[in-house]
mmCIF file of the N, C-alpha and C atoms, coordinates in Angstrom:
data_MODEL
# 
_entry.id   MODEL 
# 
loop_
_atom_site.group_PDB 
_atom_site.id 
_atom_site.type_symbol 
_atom_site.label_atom_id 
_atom_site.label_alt_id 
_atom_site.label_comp_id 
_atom_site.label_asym_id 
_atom_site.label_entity_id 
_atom_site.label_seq_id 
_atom_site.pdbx_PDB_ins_code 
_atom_site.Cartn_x 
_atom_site.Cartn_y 
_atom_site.Cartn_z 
_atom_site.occupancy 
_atom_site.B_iso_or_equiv 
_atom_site.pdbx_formal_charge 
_atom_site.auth_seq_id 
_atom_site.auth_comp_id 
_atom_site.auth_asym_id 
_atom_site.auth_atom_id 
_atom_site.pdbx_PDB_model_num 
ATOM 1   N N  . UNK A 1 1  ? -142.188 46.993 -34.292 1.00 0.00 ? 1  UNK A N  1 
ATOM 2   C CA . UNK A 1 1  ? -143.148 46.367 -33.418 1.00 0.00 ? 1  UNK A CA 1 
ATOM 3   C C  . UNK A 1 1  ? -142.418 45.617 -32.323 1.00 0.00 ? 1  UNK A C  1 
ATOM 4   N N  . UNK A 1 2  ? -142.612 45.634 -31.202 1.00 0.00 ? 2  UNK A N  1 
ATOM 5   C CA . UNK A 1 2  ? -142.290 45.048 -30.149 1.00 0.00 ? 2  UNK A CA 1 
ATOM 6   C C  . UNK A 1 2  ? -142.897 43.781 -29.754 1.00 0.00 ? 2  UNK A C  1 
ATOM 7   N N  . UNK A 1 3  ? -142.711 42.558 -28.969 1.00 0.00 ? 3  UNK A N  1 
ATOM 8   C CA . UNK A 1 3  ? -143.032 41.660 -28.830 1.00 0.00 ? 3  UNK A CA 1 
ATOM 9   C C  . UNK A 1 3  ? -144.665 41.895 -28.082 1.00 0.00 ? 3  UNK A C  1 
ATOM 10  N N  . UNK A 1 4  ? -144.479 42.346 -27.139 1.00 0.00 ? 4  UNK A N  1 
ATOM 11  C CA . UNK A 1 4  ? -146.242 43.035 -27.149 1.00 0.00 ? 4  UNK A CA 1 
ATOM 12  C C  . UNK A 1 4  ? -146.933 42.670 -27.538 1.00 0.00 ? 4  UNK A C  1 
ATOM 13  N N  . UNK A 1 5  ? -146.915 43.341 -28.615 1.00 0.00 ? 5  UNK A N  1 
ATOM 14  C CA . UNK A 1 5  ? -147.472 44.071 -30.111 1.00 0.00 ? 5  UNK A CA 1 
ATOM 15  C C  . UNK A 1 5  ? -148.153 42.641 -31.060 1.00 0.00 ? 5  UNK A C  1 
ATOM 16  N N  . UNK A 1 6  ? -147.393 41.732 -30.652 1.00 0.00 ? 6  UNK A N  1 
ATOM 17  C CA . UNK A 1 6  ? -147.400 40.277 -32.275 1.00 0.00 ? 6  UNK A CA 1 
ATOM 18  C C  . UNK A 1 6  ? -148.795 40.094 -32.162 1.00 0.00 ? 6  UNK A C  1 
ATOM 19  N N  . UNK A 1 7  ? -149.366 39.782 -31.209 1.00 0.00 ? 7  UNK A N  1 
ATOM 20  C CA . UNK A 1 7  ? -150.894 39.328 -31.072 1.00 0.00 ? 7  UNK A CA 1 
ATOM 21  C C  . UNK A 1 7  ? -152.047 40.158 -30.327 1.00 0.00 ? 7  UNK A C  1 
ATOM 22  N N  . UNK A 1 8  ? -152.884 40.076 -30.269 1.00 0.00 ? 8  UNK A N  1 
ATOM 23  C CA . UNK A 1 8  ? -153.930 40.925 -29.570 1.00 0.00 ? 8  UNK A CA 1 
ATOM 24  C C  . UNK A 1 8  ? -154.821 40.036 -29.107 1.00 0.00 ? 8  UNK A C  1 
ATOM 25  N N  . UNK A 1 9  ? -154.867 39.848 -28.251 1.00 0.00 ? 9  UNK A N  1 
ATOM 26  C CA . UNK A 1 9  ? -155.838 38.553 -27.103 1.00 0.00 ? 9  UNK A CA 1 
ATOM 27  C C  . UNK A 1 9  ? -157.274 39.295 -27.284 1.00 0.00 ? 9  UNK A C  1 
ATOM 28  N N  . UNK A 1 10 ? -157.178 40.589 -26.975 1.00 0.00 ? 10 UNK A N  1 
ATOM 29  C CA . UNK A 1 10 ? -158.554 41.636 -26.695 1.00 0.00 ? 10 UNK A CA 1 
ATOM 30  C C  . UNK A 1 10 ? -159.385 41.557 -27.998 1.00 0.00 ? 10 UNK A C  1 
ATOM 31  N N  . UNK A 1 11 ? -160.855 41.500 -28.292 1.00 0.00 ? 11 UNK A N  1 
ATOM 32  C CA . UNK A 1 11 ? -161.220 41.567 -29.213 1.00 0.00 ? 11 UNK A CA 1 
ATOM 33  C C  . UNK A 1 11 ? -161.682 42.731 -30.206 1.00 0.00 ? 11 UNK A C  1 
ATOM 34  N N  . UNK A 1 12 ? -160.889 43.633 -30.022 1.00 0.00 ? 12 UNK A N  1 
ATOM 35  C CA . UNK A 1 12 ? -160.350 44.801 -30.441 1.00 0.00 ? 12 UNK A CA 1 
ATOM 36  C C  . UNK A 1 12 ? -159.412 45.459 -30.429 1.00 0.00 ? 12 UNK A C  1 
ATOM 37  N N  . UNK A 1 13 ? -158.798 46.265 -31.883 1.00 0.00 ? 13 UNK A N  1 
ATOM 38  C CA . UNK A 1 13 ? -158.044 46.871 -32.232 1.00 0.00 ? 13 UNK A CA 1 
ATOM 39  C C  . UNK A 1 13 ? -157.809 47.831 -33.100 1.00 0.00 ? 13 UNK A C  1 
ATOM 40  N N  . UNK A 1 14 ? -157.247 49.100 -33.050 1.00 0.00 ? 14 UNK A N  1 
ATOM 41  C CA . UNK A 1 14 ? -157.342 49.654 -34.148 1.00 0.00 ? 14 UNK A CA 1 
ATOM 42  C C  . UNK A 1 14 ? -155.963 50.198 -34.518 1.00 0.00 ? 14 UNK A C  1 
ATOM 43  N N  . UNK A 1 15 ? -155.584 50.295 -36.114 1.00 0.00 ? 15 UNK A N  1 
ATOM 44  C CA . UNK A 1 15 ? -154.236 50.693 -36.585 1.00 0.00 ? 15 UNK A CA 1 
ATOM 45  C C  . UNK A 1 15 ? -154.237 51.347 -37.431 1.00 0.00 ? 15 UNK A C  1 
ATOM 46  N N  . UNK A 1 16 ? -153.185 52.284 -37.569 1.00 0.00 ? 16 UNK A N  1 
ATOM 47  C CA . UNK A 1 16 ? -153.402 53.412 -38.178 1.00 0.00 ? 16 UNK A CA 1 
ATOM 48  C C  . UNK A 1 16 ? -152.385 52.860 -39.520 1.00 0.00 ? 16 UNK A C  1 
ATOM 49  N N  . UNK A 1 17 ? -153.113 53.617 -40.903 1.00 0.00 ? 17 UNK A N  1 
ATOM 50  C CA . UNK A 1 17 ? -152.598 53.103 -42.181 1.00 0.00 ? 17 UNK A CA 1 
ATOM 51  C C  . UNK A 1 17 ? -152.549 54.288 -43.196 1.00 0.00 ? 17 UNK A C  1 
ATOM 52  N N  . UNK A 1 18 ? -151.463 54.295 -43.548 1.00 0.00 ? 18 UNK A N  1 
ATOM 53  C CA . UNK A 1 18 ? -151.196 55.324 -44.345 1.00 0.00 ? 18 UNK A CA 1 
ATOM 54  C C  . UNK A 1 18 ? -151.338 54.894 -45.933 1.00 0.00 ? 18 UNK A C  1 
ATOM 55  N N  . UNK A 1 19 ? -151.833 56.179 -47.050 1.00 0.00 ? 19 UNK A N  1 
ATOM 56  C CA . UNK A 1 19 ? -151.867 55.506 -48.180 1.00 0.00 ? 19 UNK A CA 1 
ATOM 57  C C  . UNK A 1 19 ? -153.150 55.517 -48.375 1.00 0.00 ? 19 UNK A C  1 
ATOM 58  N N  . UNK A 1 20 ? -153.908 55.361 -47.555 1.00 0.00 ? 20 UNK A N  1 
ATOM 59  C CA . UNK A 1 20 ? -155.214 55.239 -48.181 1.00 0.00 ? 20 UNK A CA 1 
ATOM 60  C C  . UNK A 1 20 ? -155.961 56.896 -48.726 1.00 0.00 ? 20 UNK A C  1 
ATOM 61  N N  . UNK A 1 21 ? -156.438 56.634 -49.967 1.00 0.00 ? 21 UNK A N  1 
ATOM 62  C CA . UNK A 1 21 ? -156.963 57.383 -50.861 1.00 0.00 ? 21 UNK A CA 1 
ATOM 63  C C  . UNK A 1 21 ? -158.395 57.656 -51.584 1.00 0.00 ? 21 UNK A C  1 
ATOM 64  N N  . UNK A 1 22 ? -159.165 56.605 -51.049 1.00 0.00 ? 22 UNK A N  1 
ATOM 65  C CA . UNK A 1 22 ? -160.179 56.573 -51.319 1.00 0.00 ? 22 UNK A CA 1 
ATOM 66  C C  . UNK A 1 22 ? -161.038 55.756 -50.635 1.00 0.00 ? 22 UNK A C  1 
ATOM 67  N N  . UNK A 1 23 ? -162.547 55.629 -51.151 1.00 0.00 ? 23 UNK A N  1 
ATOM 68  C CA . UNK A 1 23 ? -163.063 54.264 -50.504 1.00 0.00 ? 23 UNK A CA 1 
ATOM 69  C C  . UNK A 1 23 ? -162.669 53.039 -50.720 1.00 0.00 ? 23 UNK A C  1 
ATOM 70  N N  . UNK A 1 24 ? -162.534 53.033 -52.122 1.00 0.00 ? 24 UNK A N  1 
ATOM 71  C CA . UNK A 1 24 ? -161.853 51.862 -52.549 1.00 0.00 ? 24 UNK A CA 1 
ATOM 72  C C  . UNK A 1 24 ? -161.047 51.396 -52.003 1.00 0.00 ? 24 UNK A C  1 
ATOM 73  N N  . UNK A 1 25 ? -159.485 52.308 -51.574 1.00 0.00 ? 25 UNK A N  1 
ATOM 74  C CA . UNK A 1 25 ? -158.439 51.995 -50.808 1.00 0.00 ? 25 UNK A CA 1 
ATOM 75  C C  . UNK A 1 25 ? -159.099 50.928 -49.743 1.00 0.00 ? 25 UNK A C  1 
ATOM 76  N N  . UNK A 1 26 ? -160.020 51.778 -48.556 1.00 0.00 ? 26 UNK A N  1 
ATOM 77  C CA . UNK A 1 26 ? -160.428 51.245 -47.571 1.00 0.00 ? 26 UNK A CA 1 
ATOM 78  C C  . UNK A 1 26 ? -160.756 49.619 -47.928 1.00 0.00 ? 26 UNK A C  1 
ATOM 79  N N  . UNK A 1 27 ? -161.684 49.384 -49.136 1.00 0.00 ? 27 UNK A N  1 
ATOM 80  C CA . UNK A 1 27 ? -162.690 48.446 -49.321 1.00 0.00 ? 27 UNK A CA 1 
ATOM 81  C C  . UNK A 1 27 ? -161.438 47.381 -49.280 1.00 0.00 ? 27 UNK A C  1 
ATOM 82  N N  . UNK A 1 28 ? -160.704 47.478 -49.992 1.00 0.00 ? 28 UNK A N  1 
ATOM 83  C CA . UNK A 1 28 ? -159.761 47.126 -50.631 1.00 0.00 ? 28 UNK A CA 1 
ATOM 84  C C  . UNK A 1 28 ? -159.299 46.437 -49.416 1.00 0.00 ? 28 UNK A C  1 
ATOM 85  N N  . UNK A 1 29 ? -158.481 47.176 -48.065 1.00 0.00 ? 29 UNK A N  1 
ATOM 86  C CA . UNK A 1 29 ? -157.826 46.819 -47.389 1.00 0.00 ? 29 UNK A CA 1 
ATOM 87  C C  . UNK A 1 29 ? -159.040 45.796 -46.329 1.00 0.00 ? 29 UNK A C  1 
ATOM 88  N N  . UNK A 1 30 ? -160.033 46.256 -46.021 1.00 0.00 ? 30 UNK A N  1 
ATOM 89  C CA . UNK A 1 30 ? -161.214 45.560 -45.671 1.00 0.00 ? 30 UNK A CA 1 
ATOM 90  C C  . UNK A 1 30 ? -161.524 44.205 -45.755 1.00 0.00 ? 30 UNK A C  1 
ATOM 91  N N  . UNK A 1 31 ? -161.615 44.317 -47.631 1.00 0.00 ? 31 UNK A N  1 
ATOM 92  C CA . UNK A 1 31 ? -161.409 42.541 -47.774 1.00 0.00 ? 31 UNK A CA 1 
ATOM 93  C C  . UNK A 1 31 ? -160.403 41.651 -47.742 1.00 0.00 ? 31 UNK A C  1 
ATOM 94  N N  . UNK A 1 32 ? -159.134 42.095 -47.729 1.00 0.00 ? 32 UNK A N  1 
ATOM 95  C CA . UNK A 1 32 ? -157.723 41.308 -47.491 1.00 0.00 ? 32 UNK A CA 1 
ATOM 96  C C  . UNK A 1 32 ? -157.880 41.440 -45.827 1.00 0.00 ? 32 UNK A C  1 
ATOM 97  N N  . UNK A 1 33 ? -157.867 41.669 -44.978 1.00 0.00 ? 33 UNK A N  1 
ATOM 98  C CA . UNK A 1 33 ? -157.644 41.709 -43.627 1.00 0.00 ? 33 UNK A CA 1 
ATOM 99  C C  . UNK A 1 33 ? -159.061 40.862 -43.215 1.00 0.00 ? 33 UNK A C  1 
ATOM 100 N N  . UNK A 1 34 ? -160.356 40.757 -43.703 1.00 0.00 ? 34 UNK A N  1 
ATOM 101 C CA . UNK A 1 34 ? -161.322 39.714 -43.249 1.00 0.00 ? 34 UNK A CA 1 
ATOM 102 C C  . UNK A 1 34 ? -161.371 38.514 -43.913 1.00 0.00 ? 34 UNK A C  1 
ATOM 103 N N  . UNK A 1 35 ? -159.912 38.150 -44.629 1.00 0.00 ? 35 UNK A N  1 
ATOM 104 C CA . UNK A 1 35 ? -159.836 36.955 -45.302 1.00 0.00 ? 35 UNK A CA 1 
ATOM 105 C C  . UNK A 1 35 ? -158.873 36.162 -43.893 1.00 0.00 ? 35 UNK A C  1 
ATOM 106 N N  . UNK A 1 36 ? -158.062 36.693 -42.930 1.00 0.00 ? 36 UNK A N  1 
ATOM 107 C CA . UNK A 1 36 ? -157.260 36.618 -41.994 1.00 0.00 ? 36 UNK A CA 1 
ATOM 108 C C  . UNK A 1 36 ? -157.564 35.903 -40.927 1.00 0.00 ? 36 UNK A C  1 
ATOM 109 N N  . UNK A 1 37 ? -157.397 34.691 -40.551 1.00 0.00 ? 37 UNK A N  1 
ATOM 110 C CA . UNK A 1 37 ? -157.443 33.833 -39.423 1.00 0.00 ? 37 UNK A CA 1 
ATOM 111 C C  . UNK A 1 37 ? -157.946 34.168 -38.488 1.00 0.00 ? 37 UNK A C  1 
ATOM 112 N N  . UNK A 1 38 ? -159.485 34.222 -37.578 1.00 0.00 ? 38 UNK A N  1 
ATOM 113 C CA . UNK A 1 38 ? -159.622 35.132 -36.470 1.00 0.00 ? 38 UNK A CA 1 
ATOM 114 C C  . UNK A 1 38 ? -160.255 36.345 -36.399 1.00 0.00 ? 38 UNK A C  1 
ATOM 115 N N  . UNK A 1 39 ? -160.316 36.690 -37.267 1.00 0.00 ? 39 UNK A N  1 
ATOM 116 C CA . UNK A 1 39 ? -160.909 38.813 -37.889 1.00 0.00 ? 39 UNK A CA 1 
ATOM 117 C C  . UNK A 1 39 ? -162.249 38.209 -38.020 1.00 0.00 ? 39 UNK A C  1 
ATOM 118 N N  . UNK A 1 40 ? -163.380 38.930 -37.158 1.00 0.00 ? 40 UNK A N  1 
ATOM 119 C CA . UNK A 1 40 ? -165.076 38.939 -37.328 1.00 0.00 ? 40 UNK A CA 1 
ATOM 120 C C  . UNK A 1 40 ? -165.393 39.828 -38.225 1.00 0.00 ? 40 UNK A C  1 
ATOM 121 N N  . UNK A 1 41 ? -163.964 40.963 -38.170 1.00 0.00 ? 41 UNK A N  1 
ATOM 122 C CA . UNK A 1 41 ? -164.850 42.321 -38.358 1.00 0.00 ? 41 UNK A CA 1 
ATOM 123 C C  . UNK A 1 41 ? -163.816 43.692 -38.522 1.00 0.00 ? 41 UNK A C  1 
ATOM 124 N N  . UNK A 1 42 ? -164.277 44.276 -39.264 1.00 0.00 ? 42 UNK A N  1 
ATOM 125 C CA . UNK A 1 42 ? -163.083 45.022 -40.432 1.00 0.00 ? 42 UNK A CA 1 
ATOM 126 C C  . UNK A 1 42 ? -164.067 46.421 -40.613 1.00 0.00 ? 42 UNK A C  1 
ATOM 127 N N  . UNK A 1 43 ? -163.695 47.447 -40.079 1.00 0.00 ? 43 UNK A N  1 
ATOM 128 C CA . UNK A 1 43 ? -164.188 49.022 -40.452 1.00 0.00 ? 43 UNK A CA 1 
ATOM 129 C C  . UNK A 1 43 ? -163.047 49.750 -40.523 1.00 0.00 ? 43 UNK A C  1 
ATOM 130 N N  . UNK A 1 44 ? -162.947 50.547 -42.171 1.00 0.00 ? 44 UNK A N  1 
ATOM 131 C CA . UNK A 1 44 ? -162.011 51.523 -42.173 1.00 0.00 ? 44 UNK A CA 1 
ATOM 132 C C  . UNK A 1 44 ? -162.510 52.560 -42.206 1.00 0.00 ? 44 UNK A C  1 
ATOM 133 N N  . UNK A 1 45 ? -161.915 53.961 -41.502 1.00 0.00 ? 45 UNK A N  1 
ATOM 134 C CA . UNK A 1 45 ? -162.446 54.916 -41.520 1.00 0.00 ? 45 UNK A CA 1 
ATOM 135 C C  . UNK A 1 45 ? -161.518 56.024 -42.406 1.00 0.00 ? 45 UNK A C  1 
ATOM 136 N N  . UNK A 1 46 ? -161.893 56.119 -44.078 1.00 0.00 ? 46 UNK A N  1 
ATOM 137 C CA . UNK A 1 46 ? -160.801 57.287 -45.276 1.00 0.00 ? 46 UNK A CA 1 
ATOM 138 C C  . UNK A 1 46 ? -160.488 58.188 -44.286 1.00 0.00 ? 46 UNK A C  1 
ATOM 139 N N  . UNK A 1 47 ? -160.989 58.991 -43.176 1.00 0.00 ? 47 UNK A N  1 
ATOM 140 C CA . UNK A 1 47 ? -160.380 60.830 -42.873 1.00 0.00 ? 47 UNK A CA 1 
ATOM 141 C C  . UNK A 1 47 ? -159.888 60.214 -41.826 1.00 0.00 ? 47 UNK A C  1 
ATOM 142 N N  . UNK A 1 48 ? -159.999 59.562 -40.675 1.00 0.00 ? 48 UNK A N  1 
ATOM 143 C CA . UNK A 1 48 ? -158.769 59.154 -39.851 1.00 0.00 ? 48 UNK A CA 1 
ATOM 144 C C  . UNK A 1 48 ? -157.443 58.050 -40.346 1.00 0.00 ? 48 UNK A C  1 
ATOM 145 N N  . UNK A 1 49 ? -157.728 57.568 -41.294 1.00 0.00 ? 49 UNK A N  1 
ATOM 146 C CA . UNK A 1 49 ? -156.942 56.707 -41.956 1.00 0.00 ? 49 UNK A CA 1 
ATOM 147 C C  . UNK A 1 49 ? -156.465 55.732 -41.154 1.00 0.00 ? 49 UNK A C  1 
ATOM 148 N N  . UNK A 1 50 ? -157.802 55.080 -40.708 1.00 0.00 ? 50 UNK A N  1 
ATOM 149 C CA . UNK A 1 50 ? -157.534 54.037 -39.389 1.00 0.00 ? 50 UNK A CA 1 
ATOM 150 C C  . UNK A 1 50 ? -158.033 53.009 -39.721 1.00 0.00 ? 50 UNK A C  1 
ATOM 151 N N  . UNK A 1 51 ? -158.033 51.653 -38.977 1.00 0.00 ? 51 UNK A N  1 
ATOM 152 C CA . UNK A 1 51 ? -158.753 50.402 -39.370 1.00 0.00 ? 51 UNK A CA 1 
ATOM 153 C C  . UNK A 1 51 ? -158.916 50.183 -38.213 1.00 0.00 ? 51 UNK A C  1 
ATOM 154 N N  . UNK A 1 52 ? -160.109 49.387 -37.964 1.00 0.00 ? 52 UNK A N  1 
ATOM 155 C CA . UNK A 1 52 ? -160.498 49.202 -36.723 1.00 0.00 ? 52 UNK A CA 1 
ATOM 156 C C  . UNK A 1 52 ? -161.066 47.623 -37.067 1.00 0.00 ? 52 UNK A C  1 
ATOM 157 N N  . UNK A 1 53 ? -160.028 46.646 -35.950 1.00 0.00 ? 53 UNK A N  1 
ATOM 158 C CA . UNK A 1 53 ? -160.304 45.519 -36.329 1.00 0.00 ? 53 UNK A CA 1 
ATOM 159 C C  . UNK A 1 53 ? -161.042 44.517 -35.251 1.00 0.00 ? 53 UNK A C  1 
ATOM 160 N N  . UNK A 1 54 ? -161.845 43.715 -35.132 1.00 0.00 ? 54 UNK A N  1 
ATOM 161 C CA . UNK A 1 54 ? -162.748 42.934 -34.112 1.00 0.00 ? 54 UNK A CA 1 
ATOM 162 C C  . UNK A 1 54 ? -162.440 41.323 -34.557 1.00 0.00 ? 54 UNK A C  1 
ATOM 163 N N  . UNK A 1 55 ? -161.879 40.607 -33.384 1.00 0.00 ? 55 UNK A N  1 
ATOM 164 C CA . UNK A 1 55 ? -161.545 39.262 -33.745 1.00 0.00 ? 55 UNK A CA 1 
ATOM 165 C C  . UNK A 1 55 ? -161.029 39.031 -32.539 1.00 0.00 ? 55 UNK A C  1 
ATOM 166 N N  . UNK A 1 56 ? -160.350 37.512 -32.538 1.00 0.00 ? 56 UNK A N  1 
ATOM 167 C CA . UNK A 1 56 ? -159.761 37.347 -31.494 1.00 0.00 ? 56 UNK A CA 1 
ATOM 168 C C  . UNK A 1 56 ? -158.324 36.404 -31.706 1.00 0.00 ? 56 UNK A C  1 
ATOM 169 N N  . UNK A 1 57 ? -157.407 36.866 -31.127 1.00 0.00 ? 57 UNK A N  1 
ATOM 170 C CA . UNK A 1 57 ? -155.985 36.539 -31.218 1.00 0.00 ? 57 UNK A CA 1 
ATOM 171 C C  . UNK A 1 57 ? -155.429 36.820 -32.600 1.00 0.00 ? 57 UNK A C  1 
ATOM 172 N N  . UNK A 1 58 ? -155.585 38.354 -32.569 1.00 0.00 ? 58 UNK A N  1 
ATOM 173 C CA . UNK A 1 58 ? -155.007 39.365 -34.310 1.00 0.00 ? 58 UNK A CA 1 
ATOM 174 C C  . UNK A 1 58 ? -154.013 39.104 -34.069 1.00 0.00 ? 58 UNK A C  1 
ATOM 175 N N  . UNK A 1 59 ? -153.751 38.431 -34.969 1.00 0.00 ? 59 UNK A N  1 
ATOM 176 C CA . UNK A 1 59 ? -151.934 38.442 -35.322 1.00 0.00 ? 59 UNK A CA 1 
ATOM 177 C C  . UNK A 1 59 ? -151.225 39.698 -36.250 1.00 0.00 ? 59 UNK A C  1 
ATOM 178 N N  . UNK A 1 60 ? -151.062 40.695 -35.376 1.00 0.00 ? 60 UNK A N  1 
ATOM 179 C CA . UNK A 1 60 ? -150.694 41.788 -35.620 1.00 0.00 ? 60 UNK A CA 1 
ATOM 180 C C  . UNK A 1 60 ? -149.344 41.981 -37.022 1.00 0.00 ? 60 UNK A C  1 
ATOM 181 N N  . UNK A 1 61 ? -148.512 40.636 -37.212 1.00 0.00 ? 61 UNK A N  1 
ATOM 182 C CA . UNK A 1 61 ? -147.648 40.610 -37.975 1.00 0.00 ? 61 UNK A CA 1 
ATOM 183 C C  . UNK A 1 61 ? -148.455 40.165 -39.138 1.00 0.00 ? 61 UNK A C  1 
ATOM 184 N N  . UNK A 1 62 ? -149.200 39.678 -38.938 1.00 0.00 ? 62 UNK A N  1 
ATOM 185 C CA . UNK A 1 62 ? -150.167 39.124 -40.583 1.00 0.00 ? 62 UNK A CA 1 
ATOM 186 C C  . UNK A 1 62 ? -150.766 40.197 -40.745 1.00 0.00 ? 62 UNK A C  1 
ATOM 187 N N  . UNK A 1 63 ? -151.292 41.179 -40.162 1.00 0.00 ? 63 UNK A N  1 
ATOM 188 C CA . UNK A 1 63 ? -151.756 42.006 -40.594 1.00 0.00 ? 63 UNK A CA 1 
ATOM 189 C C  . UNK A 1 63 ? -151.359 43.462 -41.439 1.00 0.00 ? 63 UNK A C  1 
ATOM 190 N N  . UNK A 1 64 ? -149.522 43.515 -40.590 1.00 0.00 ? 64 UNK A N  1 
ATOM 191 C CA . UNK A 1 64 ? -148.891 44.635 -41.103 1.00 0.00 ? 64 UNK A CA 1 
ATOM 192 C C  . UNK A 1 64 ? -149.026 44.422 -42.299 1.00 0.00 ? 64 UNK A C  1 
ATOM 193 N N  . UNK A 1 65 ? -148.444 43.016 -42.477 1.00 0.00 ? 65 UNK A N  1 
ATOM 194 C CA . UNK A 1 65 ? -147.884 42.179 -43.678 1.00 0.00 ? 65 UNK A CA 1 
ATOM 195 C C  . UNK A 1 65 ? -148.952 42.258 -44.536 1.00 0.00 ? 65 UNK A C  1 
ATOM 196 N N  . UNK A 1 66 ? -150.281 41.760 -44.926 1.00 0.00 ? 66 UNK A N  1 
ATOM 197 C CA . UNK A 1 66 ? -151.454 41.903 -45.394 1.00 0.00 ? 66 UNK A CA 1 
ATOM 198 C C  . UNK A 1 66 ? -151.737 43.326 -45.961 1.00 0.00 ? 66 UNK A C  1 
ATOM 199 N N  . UNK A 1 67 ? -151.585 44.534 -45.141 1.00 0.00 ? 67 UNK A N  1 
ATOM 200 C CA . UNK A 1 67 ? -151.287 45.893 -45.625 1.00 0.00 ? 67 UNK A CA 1 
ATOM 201 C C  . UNK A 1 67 ? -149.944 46.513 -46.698 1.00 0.00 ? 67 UNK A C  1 
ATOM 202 N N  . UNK A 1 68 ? -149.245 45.954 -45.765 1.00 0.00 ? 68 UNK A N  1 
ATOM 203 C CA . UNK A 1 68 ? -147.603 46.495 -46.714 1.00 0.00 ? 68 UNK A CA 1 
ATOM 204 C C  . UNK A 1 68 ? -148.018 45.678 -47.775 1.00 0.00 ? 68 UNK A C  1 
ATOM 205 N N  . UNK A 1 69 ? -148.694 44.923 -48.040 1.00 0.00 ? 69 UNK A N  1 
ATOM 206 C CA . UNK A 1 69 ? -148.558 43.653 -49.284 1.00 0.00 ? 69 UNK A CA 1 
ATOM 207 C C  . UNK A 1 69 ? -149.630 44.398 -50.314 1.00 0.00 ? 69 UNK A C  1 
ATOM 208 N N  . UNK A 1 70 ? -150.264 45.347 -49.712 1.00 0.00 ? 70 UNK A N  1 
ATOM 209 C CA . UNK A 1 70 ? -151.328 45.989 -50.630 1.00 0.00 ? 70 UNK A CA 1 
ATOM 210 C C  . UNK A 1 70 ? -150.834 47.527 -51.026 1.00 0.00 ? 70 UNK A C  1 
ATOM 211 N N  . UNK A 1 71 ? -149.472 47.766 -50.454 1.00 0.00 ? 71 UNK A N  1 
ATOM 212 C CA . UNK A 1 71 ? -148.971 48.996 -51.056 1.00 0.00 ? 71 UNK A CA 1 
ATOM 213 C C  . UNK A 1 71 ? -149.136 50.267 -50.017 1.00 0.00 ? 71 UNK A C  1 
ATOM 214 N N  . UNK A 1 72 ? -150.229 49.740 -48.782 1.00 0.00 ? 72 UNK A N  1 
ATOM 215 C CA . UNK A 1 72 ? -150.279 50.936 -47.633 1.00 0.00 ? 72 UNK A CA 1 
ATOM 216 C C  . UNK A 1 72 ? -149.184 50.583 -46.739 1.00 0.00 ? 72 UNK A C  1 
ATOM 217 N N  . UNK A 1 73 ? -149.050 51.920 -45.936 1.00 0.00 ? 73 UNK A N  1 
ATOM 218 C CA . UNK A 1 73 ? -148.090 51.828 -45.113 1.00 0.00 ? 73 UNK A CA 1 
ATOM 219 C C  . UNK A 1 73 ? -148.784 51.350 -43.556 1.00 0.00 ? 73 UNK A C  1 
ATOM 220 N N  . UNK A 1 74 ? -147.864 50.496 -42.939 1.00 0.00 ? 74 UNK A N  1 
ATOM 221 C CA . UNK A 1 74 ? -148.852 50.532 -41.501 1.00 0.00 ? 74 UNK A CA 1 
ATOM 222 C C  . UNK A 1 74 ? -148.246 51.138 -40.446 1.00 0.00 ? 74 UNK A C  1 
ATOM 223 N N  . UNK A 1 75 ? -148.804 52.052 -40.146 1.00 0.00 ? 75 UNK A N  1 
ATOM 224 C CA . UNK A 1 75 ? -148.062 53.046 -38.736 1.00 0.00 ? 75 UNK A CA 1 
ATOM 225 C C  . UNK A 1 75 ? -147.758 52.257 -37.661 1.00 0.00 ? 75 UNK A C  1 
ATOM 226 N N  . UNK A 1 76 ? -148.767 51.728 -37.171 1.00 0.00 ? 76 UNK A N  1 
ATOM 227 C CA . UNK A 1 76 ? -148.784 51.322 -35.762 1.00 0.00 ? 76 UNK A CA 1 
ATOM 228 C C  . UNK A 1 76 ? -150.214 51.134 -35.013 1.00 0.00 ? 76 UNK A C  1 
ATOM 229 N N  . UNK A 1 77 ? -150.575 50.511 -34.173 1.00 0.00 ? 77 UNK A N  1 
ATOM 230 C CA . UNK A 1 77 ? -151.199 49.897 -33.707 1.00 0.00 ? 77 UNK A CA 1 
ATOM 231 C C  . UNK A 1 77 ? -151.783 51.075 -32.581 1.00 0.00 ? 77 UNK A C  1 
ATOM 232 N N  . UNK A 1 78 ? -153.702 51.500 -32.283 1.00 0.00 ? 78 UNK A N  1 
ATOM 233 C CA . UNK A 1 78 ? -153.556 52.464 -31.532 1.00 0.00 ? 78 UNK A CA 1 
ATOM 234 C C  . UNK A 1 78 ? -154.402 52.676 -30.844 1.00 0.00 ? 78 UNK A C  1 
# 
């Protein structure tokens, strides 16, 4: 991740996450990322294996972190 990247001013974002396997996966990652400082709003989508996040000033490093901490991988921001 590049310095860029640390925060997101815009109140949208979406990142792509590898690992996920089910709904559950999703649900899963859903409620750890709307526990997160700032996050209104949390939709994962299982067949693009994306998260699409609504808030304001995402701290993009809490979030990798929040994912890797649940066992998914986080691609990148997109």
């Amino acid at each position: 991740m590049d310095a860029s990247q640390f925060s997101i001013a815009d109140n949208f974002t979406t990142i792509k996450v590898s690992g996920m396997t089910c709904n559950h996966c999703v649900a899963n990652i859903e409620n750890s990322l709307k526990k997160l400082d700032n996050i209104e709003l949390v939709k994962g989508d299982l067949e693009s294996q994306t998260i699409q996040i609504t808030g304001y000033d995402i701290d993009l490093v809490k979030v990798k972190q929040t994912v890797e901490d649940l066992g998914y991988g986080f691609e990148t921001n997109i």
